[in-house]
BAZA-533186 format. One record per residue: residue in one letter; residue number from 1; x, y, z of N, C-alpha, C in turn. Coordinates in Angstrom, 1 decimal. Layout:
BAZA-533186
NODE type seq n_X n_Y n_Z ca_X ca_Y ca_Z c_X c_Y c_Z
NODE a NUM X Y Z X Y Z X Y Z
...
This chain:
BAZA-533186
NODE type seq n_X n_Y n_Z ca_X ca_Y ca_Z c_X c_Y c_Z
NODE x 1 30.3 16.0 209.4 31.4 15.1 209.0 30.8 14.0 208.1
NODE x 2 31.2 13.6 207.1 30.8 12.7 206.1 30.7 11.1 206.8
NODE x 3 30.5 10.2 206.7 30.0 9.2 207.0 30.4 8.1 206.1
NODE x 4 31.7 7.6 206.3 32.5 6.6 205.1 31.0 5.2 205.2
NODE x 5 30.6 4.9 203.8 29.9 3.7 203.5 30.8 2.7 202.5
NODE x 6 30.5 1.6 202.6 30.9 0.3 201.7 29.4 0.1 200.3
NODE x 7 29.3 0.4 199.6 28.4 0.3 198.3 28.3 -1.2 197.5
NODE x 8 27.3 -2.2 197.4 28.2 -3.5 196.6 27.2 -3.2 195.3
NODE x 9 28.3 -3.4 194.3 27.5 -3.2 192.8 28.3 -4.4 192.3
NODE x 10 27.1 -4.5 191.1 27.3 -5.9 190.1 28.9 -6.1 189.5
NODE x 11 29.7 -5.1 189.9 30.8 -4.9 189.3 32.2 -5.1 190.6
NODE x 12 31.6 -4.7 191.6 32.6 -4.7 193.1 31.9 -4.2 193.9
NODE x 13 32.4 -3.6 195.0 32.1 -2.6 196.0 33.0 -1.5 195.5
NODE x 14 32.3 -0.5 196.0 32.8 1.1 196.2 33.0 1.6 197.8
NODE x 15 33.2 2.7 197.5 32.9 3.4 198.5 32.3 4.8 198.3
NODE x 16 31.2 5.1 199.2 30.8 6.4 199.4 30.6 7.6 200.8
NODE x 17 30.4 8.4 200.7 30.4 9.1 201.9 29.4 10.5 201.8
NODE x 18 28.4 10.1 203.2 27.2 10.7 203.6 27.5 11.4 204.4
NODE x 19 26.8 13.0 204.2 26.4 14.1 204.9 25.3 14.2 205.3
NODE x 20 25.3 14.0 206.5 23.9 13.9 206.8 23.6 14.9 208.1
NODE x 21 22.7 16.3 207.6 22.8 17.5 208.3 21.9 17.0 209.5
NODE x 22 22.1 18.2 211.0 21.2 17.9 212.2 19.8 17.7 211.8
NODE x 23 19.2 18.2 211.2 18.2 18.2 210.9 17.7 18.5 209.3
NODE x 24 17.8 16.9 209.0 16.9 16.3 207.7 16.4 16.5 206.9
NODE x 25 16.2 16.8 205.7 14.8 16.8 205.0 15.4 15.6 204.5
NODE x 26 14.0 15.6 203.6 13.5 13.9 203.7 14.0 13.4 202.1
NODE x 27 14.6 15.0 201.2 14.8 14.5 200.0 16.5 14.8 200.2
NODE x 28 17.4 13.4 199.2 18.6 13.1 199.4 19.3 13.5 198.1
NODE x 29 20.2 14.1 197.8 21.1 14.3 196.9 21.9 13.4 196.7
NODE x 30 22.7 12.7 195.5 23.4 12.1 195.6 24.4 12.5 194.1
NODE x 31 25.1 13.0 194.4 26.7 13.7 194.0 27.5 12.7 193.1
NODE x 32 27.7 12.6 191.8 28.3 11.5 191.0 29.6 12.6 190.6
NODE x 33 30.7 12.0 191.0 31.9 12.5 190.1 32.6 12.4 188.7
NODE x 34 33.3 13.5 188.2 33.4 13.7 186.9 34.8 12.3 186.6
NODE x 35 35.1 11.9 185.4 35.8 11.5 184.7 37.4 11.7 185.4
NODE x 36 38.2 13.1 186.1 39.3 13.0 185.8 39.6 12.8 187.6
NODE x 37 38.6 13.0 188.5 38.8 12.5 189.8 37.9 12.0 190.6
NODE x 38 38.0 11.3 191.7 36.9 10.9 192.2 36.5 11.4 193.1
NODE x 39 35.6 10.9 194.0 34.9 12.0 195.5 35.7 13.0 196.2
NODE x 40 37.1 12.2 196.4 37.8 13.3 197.2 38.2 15.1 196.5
NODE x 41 37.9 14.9 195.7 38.5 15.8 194.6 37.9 17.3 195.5
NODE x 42 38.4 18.4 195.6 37.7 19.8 196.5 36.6 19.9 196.2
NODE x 43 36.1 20.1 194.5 34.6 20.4 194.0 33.8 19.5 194.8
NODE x 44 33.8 18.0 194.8 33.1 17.3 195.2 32.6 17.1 196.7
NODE x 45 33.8 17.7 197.1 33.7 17.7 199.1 33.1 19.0 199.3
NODE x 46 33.5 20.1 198.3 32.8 21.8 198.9 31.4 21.3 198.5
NODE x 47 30.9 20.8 197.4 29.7 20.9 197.0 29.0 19.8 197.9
NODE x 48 29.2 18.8 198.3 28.7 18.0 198.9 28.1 18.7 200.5
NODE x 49 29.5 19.4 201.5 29.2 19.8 202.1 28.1 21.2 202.2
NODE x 50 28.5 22.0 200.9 27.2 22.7 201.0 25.9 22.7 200.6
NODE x 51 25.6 21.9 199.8 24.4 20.8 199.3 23.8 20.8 201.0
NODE x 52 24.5 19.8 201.9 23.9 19.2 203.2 24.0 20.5 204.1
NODE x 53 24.5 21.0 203.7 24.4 22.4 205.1 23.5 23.6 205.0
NODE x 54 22.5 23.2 203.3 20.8 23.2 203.4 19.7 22.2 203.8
NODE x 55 20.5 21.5 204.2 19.2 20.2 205.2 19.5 19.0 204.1
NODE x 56 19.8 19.0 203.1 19.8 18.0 202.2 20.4 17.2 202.6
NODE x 57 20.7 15.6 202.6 21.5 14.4 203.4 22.5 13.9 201.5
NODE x 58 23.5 14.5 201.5 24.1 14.3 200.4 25.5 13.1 200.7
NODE x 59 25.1 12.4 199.5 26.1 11.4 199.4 27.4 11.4 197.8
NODE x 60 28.0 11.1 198.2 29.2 10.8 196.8 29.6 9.9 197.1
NODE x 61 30.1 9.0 196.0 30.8 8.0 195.8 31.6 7.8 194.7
NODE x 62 32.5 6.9 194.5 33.4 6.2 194.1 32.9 5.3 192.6
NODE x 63 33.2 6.0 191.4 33.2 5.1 190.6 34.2 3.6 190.5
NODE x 64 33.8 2.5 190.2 34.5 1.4 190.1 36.0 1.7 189.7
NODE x 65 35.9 2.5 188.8 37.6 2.3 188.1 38.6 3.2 189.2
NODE x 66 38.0 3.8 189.9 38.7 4.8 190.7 39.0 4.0 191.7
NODE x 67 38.7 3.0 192.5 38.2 2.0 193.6 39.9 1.4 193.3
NODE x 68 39.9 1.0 192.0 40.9 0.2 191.5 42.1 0.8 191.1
NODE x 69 42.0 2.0 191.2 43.5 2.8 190.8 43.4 3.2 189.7
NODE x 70 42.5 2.9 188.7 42.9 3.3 187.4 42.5 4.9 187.2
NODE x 71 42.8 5.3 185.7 42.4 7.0 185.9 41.7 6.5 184.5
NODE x 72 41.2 5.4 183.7 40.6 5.7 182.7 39.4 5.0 183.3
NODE x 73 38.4 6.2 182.9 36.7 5.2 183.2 36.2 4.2 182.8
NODE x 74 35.4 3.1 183.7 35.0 1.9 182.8 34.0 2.4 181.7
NODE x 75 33.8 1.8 180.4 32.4 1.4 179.7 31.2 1.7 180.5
NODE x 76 30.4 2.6 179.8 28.8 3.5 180.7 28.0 2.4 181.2
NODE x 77 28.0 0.7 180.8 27.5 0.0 181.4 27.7 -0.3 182.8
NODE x 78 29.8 -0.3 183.2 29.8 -0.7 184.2 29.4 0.8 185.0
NODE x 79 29.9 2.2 185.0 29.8 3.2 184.9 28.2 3.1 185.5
NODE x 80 26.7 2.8 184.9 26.0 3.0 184.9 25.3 2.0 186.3
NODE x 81 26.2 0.5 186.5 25.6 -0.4 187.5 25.9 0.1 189.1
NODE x 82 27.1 1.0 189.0 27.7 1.8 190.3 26.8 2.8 190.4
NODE x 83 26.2 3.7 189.5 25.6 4.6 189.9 24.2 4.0 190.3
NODE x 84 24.0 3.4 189.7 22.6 2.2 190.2 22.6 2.2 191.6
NODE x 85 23.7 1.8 191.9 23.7 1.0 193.4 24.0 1.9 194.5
NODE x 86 24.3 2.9 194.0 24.7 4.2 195.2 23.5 4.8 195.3
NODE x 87 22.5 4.8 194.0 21.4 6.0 194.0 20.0 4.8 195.0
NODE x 88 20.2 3.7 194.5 19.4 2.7 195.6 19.8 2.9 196.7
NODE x 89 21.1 3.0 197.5 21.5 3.2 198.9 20.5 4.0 199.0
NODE x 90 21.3 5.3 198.6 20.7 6.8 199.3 18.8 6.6 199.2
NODE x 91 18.5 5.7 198.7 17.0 5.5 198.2 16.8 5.2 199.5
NODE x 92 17.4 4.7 200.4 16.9 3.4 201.7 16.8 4.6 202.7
NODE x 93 17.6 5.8 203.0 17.6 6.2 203.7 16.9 8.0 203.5
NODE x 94 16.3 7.6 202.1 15.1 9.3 201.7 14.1 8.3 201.0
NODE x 95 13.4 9.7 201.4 12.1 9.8 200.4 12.3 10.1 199.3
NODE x 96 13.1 10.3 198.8 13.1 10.6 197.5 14.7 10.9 196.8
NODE x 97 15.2 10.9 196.0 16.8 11.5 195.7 16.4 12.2 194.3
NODE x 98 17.5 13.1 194.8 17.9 14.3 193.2 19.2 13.6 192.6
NODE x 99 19.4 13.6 191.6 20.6 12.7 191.2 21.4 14.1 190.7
NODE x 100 22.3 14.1 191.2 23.5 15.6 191.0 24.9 14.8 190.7
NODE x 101 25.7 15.6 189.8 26.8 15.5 189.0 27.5 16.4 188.6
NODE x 102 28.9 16.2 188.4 29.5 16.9 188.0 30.3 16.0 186.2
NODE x 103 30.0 16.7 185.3 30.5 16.4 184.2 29.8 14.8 183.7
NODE x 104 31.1 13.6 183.4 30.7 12.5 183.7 29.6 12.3 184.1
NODE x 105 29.6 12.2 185.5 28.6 11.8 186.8 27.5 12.2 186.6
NODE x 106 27.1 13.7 185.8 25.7 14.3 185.5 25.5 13.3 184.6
NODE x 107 26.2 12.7 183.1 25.5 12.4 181.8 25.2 10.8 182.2
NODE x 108 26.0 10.5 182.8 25.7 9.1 183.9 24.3 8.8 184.5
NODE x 109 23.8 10.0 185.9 23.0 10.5 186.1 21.6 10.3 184.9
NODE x 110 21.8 11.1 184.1 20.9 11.2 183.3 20.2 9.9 182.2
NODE x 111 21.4 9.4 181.5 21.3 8.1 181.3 20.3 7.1 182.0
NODE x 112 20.7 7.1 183.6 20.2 6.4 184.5 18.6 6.1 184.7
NODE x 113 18.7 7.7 184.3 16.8 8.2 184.6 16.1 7.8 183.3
NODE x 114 17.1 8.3 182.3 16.3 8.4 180.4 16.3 7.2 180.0
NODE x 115 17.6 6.4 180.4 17.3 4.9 179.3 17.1 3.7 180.7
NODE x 116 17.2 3.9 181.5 17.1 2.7 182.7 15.9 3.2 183.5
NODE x 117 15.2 3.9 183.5 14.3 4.4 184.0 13.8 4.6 185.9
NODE x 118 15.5 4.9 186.2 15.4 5.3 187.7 14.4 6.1 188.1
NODE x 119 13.7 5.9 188.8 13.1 7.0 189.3 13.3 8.3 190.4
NODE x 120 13.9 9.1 189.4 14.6 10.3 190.8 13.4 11.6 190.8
NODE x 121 13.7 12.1 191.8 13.2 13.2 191.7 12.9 14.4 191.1
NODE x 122 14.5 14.7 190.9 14.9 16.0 189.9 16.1 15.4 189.2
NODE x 123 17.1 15.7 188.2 18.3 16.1 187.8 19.0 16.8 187.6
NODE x 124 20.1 17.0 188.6 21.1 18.4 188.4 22.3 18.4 187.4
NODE x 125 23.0 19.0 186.9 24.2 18.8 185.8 25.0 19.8 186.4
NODE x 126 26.6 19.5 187.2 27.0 20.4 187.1 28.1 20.6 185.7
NODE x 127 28.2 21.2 184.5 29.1 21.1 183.4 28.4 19.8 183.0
NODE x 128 27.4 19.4 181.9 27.2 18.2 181.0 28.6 18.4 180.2
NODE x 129 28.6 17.0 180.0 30.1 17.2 179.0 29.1 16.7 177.8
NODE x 130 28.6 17.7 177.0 27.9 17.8 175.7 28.9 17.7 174.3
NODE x 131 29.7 17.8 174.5 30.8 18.1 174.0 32.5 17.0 173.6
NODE x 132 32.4 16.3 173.6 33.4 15.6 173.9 34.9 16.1 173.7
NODE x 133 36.0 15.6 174.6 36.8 16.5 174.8 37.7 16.4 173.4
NODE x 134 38.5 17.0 172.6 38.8 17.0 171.2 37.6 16.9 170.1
NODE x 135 36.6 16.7 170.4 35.6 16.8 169.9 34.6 18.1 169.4
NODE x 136 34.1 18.6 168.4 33.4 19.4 167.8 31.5 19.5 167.5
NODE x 137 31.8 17.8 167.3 30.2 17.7 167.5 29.8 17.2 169.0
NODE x 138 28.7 17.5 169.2 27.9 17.2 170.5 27.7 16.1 170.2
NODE x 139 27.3 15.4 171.5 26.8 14.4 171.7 25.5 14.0 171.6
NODE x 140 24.9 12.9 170.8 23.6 12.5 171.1 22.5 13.0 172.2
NODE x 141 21.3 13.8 172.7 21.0 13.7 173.6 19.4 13.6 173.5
NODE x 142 19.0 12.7 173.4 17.7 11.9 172.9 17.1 11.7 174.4
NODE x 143 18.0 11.0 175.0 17.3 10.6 176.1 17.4 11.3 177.1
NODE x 144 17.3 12.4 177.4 17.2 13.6 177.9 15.3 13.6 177.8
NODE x 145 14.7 13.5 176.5 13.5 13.8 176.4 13.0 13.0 177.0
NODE x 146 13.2 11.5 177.6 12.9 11.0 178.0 12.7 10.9 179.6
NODE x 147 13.5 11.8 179.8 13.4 12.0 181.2 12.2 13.0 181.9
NODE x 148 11.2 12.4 182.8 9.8 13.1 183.0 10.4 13.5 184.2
NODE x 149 11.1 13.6 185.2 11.5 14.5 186.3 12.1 15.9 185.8
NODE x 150 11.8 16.9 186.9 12.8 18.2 186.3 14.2 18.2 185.9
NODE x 151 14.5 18.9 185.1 16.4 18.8 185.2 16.8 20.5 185.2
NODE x 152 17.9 20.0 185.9 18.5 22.1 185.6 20.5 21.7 185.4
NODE x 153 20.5 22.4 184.6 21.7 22.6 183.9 22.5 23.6 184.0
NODE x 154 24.0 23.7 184.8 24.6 24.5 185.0 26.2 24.8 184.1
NODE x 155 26.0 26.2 183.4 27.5 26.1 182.1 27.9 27.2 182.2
NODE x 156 29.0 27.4 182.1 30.1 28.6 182.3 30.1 28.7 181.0
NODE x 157 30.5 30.1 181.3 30.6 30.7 180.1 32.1 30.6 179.0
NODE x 158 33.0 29.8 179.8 34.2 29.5 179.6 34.3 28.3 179.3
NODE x 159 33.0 27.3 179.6 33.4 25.7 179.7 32.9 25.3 177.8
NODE x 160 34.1 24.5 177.2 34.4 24.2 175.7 33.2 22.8 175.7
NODE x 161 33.2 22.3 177.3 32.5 21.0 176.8 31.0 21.4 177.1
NODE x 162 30.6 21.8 177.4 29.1 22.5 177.6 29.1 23.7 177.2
NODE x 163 29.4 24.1 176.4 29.2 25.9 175.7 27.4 25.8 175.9
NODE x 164 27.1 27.2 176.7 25.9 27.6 177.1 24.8 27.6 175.7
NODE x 165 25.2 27.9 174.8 24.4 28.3 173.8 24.2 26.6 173.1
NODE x 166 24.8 25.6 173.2 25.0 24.4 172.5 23.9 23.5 173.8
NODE x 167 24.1 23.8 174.9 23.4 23.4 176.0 21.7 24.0 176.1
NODE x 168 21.8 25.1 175.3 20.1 25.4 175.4 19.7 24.8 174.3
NODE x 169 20.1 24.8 173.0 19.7 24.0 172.0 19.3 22.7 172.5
NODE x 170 20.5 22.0 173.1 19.7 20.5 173.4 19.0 20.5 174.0
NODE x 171 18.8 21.6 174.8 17.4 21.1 175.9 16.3 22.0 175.7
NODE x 172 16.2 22.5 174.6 15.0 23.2 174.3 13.3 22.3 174.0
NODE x 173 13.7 21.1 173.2 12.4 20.4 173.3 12.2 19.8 174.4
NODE x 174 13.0 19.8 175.7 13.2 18.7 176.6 11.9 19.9 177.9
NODE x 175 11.3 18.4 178.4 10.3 19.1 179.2 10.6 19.3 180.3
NODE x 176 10.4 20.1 180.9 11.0 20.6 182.3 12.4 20.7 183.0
NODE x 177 13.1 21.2 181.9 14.6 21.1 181.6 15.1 22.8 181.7
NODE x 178 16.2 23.2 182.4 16.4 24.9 182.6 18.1 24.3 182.7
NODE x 179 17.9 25.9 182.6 19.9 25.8 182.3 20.1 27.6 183.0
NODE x 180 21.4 27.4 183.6 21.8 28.3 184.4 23.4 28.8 183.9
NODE x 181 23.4 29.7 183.5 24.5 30.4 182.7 25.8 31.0 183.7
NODE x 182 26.8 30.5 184.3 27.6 30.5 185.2 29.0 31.7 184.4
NODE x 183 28.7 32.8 184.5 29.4 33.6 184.1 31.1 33.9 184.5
NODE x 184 31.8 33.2 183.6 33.3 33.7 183.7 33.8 32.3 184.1
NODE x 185 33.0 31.0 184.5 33.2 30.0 184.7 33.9 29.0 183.6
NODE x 186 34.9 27.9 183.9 35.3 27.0 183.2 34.5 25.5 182.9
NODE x 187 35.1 24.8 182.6 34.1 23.3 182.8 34.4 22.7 184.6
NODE x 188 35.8 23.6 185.4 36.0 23.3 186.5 35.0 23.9 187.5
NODE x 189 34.5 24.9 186.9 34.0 26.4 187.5 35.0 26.9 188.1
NODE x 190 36.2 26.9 187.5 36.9 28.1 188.3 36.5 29.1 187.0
NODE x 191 37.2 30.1 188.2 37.3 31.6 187.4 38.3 32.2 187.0
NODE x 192 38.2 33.3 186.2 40.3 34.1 186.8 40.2 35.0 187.8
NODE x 193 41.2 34.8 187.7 41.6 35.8 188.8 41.3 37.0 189.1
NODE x 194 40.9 38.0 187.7 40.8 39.0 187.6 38.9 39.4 187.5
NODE x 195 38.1 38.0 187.7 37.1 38.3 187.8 36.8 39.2 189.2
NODE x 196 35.5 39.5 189.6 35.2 40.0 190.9 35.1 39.2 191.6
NODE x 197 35.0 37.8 191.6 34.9 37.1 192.9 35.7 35.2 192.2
NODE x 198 35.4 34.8 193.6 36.6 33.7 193.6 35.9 32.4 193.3
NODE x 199 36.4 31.2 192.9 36.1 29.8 192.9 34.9 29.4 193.8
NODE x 200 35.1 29.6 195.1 34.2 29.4 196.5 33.3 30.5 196.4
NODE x 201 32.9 31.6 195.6 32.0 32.2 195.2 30.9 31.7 194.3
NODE x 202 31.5 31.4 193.4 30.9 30.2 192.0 30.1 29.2 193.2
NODE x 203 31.0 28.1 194.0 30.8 27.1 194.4 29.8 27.4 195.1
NODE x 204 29.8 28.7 195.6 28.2 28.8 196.8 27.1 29.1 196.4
NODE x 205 27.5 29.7 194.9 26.3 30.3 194.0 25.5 28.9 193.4
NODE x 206 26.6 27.8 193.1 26.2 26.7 192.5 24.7 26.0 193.5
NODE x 207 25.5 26.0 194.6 25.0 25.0 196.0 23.3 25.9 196.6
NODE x 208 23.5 27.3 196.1 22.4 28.0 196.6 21.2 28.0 195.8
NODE x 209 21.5 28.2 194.3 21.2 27.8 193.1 19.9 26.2 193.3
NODE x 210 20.8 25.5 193.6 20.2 24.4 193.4 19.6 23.7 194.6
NODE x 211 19.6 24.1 195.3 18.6 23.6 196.6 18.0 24.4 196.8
NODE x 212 17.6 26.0 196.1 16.4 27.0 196.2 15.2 26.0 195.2
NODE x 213 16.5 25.4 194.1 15.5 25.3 192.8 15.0 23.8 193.3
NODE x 214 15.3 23.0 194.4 14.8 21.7 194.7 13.9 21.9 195.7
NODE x 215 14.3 23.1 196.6 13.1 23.5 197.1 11.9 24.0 196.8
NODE x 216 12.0 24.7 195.6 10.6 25.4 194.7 10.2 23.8 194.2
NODE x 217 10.5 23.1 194.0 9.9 21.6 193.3 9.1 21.3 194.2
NODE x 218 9.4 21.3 195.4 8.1 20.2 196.4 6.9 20.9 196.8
NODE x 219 5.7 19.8 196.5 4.7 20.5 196.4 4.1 21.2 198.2
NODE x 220 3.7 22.1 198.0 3.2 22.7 199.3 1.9 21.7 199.5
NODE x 221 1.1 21.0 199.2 0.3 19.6 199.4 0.7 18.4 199.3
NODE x 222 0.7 17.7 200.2 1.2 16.4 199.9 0.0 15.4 199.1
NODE x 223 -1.2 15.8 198.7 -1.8 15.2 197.9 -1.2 14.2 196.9
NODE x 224 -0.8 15.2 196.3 -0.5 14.4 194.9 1.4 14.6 195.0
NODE x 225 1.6 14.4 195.9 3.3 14.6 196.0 4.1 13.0 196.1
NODE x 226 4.9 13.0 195.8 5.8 11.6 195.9 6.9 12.1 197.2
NODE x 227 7.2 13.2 197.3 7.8 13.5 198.6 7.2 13.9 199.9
NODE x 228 7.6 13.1 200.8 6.2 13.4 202.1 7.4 13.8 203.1
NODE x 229 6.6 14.2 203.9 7.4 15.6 205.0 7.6 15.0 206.4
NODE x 230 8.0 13.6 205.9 8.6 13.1 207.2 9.5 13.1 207.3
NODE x 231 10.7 13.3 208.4 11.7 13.1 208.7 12.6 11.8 208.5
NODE x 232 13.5 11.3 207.7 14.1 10.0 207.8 15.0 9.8 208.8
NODE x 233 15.2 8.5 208.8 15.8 7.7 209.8 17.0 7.0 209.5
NODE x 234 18.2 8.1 210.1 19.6 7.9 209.6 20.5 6.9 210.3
């Protein structure tokens, strides 16, 4: 069961909500939502909960403008000071955090690491919105190179705002950057109907996907690791 928290950023308070499985690992996910809804939204609760129901302690939260009723997002500044403040929470209670998103929340995410210089662990993207919506050209994505953590990138083969083929281009000079081709998928990840398998198919493949691939990240020595194999204290 998720764990309602109060968040205070330079802009208000939020709210967010932690899954925190019986038994721990010590590195934290934290879950930024897209543009057209906020945490409650299904994607955000199925993924969240299956993220944590691989040991991960996963959090989502509440963009500012959502807090406030509105449905248009603030400016990537204020945008960027909430994700600040949620990714420091989750910082208090891991060793380490993977910064995960869907749409929005991923390029937010990313931002966070490339031009503010968070220090996360990994980067996950569920749908980058590379694309802007009515839009034809891509977006800028410079500071992508700038990011020294891994990133992995997830695009359906249906989604207009991350077209797979426009998404390997951007991340081809980028170092330690992979992309995962989500077959029959939209920018929602749903499917149709007449695919072989269903939405909550996608959604398990997403969640399996990406905590195999945060699990191949940590090093089997803690030598030279930034993630140590203690248990945190929730």
């Amino acid at each position: 069961m998720a764990r309602r928290l109060r968040i205070s950023s330079p802009i208000g308070t939020v709210t967010a909500r932690l899954v925190v499985p019986p038994d721990p690992l010590p590195v934290g996910i934290l879950l930024a939502h897209g543009a057209g809804a906020g945490q409650d939204h299904p994607f955000m609760v199925m993924m969240r909960d299956s993220l944590a129901a691989y040991g991960y302690p996963t959090m989502t939260f509440n963009y500012h403008y959502v807090e406030r009723g509105s449905k248009a997002p603030d400016r990537a500044p204020k945008l960027l000071a909430v994700h600040r403040a949620a990714a420091d929470r989750l910082a208090t209670y891991c060793d380490a955090v993977v910064l995960a998103g869907k749409s929005m929340g991923s390029r937010m995410g990313t931002h966070l690491v490339g031009d503010d210089g968070w220090d996360a662990a990994a980067v996950v993207s569920f749908g980058y919105p590379l694309v802007p919506i009515g839009k034809d050209t891509p977006r800028p994505t410079d500071h992508l190179r700038r990011i020294r953590c891994p990133q992995l990138y997830f695009a359906g083969t249906r989604d207009r705002l991350s077209p797979p083929a426009l998404m390997a281009r951007a991340i081809a000079s980028v170092p330690a950057a992979g992309l995962v081709v989500v077959d029959g998928a939209d920018h929602g990840f749903h499917v149709l109907k007449r695919s072989d398998r269903s939405d909550d198919d996608v959604l398990d493949e997403l969640a399996t996907t990406t905590t195999s691939w945060i699990s191949a990240l940590r090093p089997t020595s803690s030598a030279d690791s930034t993630v140590v194999s203690s248990t945190p204290d929730f």
